[in-house]
C-alpha positions as a Markdown table, in Angstrom:
| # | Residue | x | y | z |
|---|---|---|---|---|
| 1 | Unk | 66.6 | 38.3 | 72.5 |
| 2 | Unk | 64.9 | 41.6 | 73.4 |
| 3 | Unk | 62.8 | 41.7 | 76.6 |
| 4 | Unk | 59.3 | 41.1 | 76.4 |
| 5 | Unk | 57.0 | 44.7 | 76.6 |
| 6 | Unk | 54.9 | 45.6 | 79.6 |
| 7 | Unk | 51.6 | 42.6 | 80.8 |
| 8 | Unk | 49.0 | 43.9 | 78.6 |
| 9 | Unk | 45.6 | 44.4 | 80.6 |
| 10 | Unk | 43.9 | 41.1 | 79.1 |
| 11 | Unk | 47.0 | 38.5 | 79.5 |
| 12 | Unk | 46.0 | 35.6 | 82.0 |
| 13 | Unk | 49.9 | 35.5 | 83.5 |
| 14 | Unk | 49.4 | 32.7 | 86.1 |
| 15 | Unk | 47.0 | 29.9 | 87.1 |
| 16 | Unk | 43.6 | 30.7 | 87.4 |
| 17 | Unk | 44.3 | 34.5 | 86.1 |
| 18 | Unk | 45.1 | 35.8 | 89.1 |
| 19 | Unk | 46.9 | 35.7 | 92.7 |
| 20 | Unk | 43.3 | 35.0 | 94.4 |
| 21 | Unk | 43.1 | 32.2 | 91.8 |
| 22 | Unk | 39.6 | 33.3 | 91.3 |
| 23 | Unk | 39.6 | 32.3 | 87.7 |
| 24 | Unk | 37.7 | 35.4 | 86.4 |
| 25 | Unk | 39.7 | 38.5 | 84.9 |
| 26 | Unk | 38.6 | 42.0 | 86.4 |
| 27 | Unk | 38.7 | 43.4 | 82.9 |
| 28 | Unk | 37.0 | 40.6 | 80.5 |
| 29 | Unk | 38.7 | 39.9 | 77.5 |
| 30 | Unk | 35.3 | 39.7 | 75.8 |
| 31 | Unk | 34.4 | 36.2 | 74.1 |
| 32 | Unk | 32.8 | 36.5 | 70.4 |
| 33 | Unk | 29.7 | 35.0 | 72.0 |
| 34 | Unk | 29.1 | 38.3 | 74.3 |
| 35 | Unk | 29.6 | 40.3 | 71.7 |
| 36 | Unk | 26.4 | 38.6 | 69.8 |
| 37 | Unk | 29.0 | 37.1 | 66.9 |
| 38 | Unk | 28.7 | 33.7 | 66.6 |
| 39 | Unk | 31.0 | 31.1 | 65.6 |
| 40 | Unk | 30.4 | 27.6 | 63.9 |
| 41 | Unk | 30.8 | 24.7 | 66.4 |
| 42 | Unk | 32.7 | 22.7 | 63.3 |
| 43 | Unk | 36.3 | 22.1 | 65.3 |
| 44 | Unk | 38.4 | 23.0 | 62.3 |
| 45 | Unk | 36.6 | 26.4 | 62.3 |
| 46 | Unk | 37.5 | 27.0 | 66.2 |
| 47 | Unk | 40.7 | 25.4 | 65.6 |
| 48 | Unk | 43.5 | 28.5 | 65.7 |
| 49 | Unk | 46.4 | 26.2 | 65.7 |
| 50 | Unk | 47.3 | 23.4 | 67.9 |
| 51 | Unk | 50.8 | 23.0 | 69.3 |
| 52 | Unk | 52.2 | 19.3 | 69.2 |
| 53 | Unk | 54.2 | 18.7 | 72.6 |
| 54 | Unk | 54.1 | 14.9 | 71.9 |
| 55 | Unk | 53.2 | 14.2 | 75.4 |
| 56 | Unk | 50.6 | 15.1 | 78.1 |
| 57 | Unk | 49.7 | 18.5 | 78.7 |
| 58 | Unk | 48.3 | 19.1 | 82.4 |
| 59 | Unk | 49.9 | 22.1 | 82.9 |
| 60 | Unk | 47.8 | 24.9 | 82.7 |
| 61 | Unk | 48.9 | 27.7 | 79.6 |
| 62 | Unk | 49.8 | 31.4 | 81.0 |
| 63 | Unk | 49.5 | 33.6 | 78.2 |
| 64 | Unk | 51.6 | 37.1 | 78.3 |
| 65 | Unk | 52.8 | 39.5 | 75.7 |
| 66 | Unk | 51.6 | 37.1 | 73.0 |
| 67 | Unk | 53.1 | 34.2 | 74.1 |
| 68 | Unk | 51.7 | 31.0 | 76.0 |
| 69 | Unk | 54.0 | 29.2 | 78.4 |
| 70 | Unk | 53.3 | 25.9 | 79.4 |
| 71 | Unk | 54.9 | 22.5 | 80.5 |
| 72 | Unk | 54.3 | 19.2 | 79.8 |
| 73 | Unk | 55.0 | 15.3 | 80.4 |
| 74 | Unk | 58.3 | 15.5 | 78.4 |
| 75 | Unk | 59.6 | 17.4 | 81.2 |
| 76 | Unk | 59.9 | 20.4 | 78.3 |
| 77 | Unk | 58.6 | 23.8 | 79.3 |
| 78 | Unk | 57.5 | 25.9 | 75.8 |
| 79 | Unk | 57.0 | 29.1 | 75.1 |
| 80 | Unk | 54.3 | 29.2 | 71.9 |
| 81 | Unk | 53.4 | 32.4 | 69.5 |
| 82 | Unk | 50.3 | 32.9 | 70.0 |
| 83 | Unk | 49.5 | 34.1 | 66.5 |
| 84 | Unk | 50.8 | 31.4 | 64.8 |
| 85 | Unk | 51.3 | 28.4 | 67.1 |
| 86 | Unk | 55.0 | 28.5 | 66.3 |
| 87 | Unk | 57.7 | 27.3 | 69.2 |
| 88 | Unk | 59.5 | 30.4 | 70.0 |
| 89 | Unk | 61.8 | 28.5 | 72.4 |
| 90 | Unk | 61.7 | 25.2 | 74.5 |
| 91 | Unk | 63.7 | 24.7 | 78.2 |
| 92 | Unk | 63.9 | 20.6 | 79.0 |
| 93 | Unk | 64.1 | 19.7 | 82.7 |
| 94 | Unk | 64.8 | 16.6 | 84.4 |
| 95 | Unk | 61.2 | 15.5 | 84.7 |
| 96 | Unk | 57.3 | 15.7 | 84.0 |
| 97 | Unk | 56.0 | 19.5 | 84.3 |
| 98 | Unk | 52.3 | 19.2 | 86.0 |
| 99 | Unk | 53.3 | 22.8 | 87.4 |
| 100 | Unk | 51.6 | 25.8 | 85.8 |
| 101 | Unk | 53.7 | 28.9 | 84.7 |
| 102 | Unk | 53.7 | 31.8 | 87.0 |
| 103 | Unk | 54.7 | 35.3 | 84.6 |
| 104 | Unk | 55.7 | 38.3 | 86.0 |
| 105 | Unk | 57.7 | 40.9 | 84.4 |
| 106 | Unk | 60.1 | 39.1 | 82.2 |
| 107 | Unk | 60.6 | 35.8 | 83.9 |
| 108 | Unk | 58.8 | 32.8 | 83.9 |
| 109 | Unk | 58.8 | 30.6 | 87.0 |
| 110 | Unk | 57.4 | 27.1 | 86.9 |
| 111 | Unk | 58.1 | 23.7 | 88.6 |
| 112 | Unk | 59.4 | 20.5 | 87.7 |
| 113 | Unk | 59.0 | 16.9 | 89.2 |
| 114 | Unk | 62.8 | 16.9 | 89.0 |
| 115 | Unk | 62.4 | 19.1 | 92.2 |
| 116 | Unk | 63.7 | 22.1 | 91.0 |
| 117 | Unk | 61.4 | 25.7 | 91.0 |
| 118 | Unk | 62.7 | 27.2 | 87.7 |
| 119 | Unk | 63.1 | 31.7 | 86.9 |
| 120 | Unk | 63.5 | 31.6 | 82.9 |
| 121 | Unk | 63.7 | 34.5 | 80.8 |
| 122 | Unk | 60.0 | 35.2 | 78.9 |
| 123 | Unk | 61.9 | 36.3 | 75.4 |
| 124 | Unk | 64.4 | 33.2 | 75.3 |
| 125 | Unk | 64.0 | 30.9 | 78.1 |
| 126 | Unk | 67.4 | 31.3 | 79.3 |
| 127 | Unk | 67.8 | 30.3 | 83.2 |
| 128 | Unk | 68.3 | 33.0 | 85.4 |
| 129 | Unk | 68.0 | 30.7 | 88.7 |
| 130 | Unk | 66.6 | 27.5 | 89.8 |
| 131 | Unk | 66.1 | 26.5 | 93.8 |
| 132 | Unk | 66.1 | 22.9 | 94.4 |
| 133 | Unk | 63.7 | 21.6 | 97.1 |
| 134 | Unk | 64.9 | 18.3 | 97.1 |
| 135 | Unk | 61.2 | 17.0 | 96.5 |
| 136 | Unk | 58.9 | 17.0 | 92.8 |
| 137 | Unk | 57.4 | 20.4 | 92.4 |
| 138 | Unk | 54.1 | 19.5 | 90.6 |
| 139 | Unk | 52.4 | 22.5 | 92.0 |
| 140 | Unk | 52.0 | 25.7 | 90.2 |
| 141 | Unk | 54.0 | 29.2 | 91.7 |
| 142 | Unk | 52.2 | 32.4 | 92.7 |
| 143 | Unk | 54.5 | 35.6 | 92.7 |
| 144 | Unk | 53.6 | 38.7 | 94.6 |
| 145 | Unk | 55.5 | 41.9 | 95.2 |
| 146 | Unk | 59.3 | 40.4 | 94.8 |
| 147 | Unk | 58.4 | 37.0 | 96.2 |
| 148 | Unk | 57.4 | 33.4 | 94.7 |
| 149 | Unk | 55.2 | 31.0 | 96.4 |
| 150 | Unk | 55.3 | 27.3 | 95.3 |
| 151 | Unk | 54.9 | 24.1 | 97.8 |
| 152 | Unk | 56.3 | 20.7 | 96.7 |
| 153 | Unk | 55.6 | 17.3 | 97.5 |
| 154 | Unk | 57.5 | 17.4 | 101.0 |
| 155 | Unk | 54.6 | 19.4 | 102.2 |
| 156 | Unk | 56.9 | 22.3 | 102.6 |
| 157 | Unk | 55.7 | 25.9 | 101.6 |
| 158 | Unk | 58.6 | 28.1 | 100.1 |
| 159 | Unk | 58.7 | 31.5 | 99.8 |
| 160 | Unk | 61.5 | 33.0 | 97.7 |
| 161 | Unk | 63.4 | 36.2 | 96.4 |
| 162 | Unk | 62.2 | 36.1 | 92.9 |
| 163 | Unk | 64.8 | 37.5 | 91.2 |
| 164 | Unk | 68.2 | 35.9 | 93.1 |
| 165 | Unk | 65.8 | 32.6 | 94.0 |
| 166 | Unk | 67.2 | 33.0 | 97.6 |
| 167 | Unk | 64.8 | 31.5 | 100.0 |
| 168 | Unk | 63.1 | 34.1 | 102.6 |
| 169 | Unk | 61.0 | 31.8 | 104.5 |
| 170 | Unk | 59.7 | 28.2 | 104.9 |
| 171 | Unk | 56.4 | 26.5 | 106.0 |
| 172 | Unk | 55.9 | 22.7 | 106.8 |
| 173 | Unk | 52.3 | 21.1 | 106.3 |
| 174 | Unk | 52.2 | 17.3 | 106.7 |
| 175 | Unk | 52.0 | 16.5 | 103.9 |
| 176 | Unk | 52.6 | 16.7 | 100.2 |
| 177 | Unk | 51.2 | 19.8 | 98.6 |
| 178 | Unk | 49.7 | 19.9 | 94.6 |
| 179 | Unk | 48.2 | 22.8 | 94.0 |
| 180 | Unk | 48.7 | 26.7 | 93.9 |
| 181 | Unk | 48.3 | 28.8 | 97.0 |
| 182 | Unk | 46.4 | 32.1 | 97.1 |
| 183 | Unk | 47.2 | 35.6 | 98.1 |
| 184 | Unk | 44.6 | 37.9 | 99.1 |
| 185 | Unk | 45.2 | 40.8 | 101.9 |
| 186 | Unk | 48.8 | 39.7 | 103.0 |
| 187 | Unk | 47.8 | 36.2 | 103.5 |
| 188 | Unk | 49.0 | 33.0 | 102.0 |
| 189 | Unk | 45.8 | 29.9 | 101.7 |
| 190 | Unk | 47.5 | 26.7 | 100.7 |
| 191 | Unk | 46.0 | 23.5 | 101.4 |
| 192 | Unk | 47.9 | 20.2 | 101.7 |
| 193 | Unk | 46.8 | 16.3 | 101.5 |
| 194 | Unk | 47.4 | 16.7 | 105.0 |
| 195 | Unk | 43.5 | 17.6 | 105.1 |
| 196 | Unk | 43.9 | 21.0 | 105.6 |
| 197 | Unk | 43.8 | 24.4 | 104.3 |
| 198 | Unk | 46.4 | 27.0 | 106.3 |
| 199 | Unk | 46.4 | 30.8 | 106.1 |
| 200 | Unk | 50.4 | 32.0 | 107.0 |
| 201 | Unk | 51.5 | 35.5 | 107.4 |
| 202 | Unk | 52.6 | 36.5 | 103.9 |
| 203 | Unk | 55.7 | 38.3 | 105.2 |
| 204 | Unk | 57.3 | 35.9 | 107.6 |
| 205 | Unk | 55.1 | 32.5 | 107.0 |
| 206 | Unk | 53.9 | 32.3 | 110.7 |
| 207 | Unk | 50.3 | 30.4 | 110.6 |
| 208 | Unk | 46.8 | 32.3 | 111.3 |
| 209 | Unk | 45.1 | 29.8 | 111.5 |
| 210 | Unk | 44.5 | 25.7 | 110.0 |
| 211 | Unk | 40.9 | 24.4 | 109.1 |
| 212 | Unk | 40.7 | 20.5 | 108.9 |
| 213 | Unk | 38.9 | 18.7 | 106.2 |
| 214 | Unk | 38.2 | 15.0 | 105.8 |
| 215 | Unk | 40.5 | 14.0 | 102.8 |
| 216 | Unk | 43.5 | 15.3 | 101.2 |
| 217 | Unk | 43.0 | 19.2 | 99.9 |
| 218 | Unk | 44.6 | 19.0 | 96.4 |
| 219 | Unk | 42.5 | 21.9 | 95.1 |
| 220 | Unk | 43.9 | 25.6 | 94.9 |
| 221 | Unk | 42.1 | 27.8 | 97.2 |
| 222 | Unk | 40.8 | 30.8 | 95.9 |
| 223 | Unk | 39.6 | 34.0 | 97.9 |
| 224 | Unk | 37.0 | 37.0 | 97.4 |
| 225 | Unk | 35.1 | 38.8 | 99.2 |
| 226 | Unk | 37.1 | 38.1 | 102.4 |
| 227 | Unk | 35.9 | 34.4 | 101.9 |
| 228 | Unk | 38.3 | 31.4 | 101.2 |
| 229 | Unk | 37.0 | 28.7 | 98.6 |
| 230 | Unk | 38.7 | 25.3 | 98.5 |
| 231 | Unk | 37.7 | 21.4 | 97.6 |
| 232 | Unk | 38.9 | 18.4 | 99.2 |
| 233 | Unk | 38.8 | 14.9 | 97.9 |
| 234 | Unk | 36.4 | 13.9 | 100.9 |
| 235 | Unk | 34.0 | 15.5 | 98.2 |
| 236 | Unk | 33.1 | 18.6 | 99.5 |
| 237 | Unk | 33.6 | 21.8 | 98.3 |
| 238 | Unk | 34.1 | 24.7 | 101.6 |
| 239 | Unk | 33.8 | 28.4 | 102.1 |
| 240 | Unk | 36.0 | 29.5 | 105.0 |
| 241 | Unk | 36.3 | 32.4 | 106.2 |
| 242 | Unk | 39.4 | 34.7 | 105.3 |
| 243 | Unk | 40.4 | 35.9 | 108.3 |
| 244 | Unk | 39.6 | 33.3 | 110.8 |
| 245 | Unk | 39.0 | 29.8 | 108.7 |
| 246 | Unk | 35.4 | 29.5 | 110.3 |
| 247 | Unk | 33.6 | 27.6 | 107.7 |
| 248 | Unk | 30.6 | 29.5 | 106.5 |
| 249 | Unk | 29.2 | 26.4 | 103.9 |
| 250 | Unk | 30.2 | 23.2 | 102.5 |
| 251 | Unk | 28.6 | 21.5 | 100.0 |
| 252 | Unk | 29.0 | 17.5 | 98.3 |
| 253 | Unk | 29.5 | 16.4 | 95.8 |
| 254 | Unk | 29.6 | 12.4 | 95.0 |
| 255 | Unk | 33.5 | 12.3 | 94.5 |
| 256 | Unk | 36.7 | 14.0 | 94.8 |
| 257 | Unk | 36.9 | 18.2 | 94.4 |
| 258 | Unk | 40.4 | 18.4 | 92.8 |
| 259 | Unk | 39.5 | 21.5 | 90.7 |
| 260 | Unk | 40.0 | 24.9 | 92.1 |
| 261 | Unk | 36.8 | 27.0 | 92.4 |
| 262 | Unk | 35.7 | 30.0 | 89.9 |
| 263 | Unk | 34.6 | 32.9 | 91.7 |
| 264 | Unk | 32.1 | 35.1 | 89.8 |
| 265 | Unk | 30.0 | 38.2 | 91.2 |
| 266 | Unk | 27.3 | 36.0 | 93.4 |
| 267 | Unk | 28.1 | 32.2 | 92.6 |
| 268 | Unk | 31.0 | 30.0 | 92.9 |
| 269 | Unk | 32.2 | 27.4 | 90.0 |
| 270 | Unk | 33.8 | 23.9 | 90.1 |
| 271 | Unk | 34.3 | 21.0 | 88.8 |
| 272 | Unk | 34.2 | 17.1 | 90.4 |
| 273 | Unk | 35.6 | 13.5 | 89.9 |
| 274 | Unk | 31.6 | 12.8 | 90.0 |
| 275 | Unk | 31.8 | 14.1 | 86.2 |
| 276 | Unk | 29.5 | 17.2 | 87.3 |
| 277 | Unk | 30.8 | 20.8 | 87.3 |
| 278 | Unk | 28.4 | 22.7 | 89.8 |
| 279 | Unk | 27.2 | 26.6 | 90.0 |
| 280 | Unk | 26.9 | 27.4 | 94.0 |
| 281 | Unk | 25.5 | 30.6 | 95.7 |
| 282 | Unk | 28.4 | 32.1 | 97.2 |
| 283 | Unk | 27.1 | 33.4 | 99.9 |
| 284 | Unk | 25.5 | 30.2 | 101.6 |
| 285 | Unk | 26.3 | 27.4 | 98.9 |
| 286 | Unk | 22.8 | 26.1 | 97.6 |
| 287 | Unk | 22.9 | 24.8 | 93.9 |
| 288 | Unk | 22.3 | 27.1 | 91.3 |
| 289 | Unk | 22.6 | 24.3 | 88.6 |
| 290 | Unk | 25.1 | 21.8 | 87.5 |
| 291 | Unk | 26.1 | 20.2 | 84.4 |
| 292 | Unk | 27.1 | 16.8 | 83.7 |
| 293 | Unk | 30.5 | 16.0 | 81.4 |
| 294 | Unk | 31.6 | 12.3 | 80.5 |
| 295 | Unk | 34.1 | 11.8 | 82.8 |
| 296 | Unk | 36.0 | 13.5 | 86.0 |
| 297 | Unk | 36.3 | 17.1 | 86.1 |
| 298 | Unk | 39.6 | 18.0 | 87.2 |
| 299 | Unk | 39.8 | 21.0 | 85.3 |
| 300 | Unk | 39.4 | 24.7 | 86.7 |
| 301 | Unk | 37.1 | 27.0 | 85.4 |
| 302 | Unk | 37.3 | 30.3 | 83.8 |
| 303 | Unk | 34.9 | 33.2 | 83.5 |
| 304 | Unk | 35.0 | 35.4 | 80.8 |
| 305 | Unk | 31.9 | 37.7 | 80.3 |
| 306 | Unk | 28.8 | 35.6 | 80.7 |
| 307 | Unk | 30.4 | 32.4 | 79.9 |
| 308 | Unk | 31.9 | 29.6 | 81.4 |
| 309 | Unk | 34.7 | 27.5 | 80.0 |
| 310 | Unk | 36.4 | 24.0 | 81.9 |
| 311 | Unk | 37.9 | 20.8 | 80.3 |
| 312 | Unk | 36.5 | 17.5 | 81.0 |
| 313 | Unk | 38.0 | 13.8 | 81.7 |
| 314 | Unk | 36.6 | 13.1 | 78.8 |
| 315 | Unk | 38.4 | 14.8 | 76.5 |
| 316 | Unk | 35.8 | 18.0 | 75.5 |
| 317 | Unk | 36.3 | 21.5 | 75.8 |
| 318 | Unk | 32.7 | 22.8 | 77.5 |
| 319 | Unk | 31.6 | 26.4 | 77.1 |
| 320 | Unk | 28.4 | 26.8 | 79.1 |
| 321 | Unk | 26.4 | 30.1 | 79.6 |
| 322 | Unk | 27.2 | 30.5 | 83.4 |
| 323 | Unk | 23.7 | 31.6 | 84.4 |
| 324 | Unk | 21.9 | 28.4 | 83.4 |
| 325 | Unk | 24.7 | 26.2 | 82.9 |
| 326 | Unk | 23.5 | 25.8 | 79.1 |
| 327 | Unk | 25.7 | 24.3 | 76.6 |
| 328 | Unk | 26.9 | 26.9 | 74.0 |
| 329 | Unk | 29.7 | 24.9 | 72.5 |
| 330 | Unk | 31.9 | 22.2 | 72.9 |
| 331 | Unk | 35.2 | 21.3 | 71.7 |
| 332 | Unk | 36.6 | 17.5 | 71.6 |
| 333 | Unk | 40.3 | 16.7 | 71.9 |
| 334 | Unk | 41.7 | 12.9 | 71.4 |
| 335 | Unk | 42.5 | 12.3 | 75.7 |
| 336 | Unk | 41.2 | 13.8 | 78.9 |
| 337 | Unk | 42.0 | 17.6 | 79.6 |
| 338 | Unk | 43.3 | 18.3 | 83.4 |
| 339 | Unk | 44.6 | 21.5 | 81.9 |
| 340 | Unk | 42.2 | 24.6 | 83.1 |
| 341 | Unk | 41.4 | 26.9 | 80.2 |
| 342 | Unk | 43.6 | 30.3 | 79.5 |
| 343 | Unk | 41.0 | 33.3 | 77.8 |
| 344 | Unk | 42.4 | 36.2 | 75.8 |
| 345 | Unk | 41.6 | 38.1 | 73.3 |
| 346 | Unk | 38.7 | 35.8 | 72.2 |
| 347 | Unk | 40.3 | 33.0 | 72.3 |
| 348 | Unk | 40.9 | 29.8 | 74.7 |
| 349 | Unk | 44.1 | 27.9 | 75.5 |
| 350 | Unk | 44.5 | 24.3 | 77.0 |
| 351 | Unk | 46.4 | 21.4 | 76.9 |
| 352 | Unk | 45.5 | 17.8 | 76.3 |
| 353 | Unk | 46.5 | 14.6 | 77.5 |
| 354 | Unk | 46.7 | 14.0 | 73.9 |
| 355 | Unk | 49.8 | 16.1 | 74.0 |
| 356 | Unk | 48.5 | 19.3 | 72.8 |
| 357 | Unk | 48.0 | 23.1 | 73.3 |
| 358 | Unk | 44.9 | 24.2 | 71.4 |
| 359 | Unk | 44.1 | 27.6 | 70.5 |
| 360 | Unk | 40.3 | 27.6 | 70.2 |
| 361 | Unk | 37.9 | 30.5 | 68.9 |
| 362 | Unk | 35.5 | 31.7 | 71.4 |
């Protein structure tokens, strides 16, 4: 097959859109809601297509060249038009996929619970590399300037060449590690269920500096405005900052922070096992508002335009107006969606625990 054309400007190519993970795209694919259209809350009318994996879909889409990648419980990474909903081509590993796909160029690079970090060609999934780390790989890859980032369940950070999947350098935390690191200003944040969040040299993987929390840190950090923005499951949500893991705020919540912060212009966005997703001044961390789902909120946010969109425990699709926290819409699935939302082009992507990818209208 042919290779994939150039990243257009609105793709969402990795987990939380970018490699800060701050969940909210510099150039807004606008939403039909801030352009004033409206569409009917009916599901089959926001229903695009829906994508039957047959299992559970934590994984979180990345969406590139009109495609969405994304793994799922089969142990079954897919590649999905995103048009029609059609497979384009499927790549089965030894295990369940919790990782997220990382896109850059024409590769796809995602882990597997077999242990095994995975370069596939975007146009036909063939496998240009795989590095095994010996340990399940549920966390999700960053890639930044020749290099992939991914941590596994050792606790060990990898840093590899991302087109031979040679490895460059290695980190050790002490414990296992589930979530994406952040880049931002030749740093690597990672946090571990160690308890801690580390900042390593991005070049060499030396450590800067180690803040301690109370609980395992199975959130993603993400990072703006030289400030580092991470949960933990001793129910807090922290703002460290970038250069010297001071902490500037934390604030609780009543139960685990799993899901990675949103960062927008002024507040901060994310979701806990307490069923509440919360809206925090970044700055100092007071509570702007918060909004109550059924069930835990393990999902990441996304900010497109004036809106915010996160999946629930309880199987619905929120989109909230992220100044008030006001229900616009909501879209119900059959089971629980862990999967954080993918926007482009007007429309939302996420997988189910009922073992789908939906397409839904914004």
């Amino acid at each position: 097959m042919t290779t994939p054309p150039r990243r257009r400007a609105d793709d969402w190519p990795t987990f939380q859109y970018d490699t800060a993970n701050t969940g909210r795209p510099r150039r807004s694919a606008q939403t039909r809601e801030t352009r004033g259209e409206q569409v009917s809350g009916d599901p089959t009318e926001r229903t695009r297509w829906r994508f039957d994996a047959h299992h559970p879909v934590v994984s979180s889409p990345a969406v590139v060249n009109g495609t969405a990648y994304v793994g799922s419980t089969d142990g079954i990474v897919y590649a999905v038009d995103t048009v029609t909903g059609d497979e384009r081509w499927a790549v089965e590993t030894d295990h369940h996929v919790f990782s997220s796909p990382a896109v850059e160029g024409d590769t796809v690079y995602v882990g597997s619970l077999d242990g095994t970090l995975y370069a596939l060609a975007a146009g036909s999934g063939r496998r240009r590399w795989g590095f095994d780390t010996g340990h399940p790989v549920a966390a999700s890859p960053v890639v930044s300037n020749g290099t992939v980032y991914v941590g596994d369940t050792d606790g060990t950070v990898y840093a590899l060449n991302a087109s031979k999947g040679t490895e460059r350098w290695r980190f050790e935390t002490g414990d296992a590690m589930d979530a994406a690191c952040a880049i931002a200003d030749e740093t690597l944040y990672a946090g571990s269920n160690d308890g801690s969040v580390y900042a390593l040299n991005l070049a060499d993987g030396t450590r800067r500096w180690r803040f301690e929390t109370n609980d395992a840190v199975a959130s993603a950090p993400s990072v703006a405005r030289d400030t580092v923005y991470v949960g933990s499951n001793d129910g807090n949500a922290y703002a460290l900052d970038a250069a010297d893991g001071t902490k500037r705020w934390q604030f609780g919540t009543a139960d685990l922070v799993k899901s990675s912060p949103a960062v927008g212009r002024d507040a901060v966005f994310v979701g806990s096992w307490d069923g509440n997703v919360y809206a925090l001044a970044a700055d100092d961390g007071t509570e702007r508002w918060r909004f109550e789902t059924g069930d835990v909120v393990e999902s990441s946010p996304a900010i497109v335009g004036e809106m915010l969109y996160v999946g629930s425990g309880d199987g619905t699709v929120y989109a909230l107006d992220r100044s008030n926290g006001v229900t616009r819409w909501q879209f119900g699935t059959r089971n629980m969606v862990m999967s954080s939302p993918a926007v482009v082009g007007g429309v939302l992507y996420v997988g189910s625990n009922d073992g789908r990818l939906y397409a839904i209208r914004t």
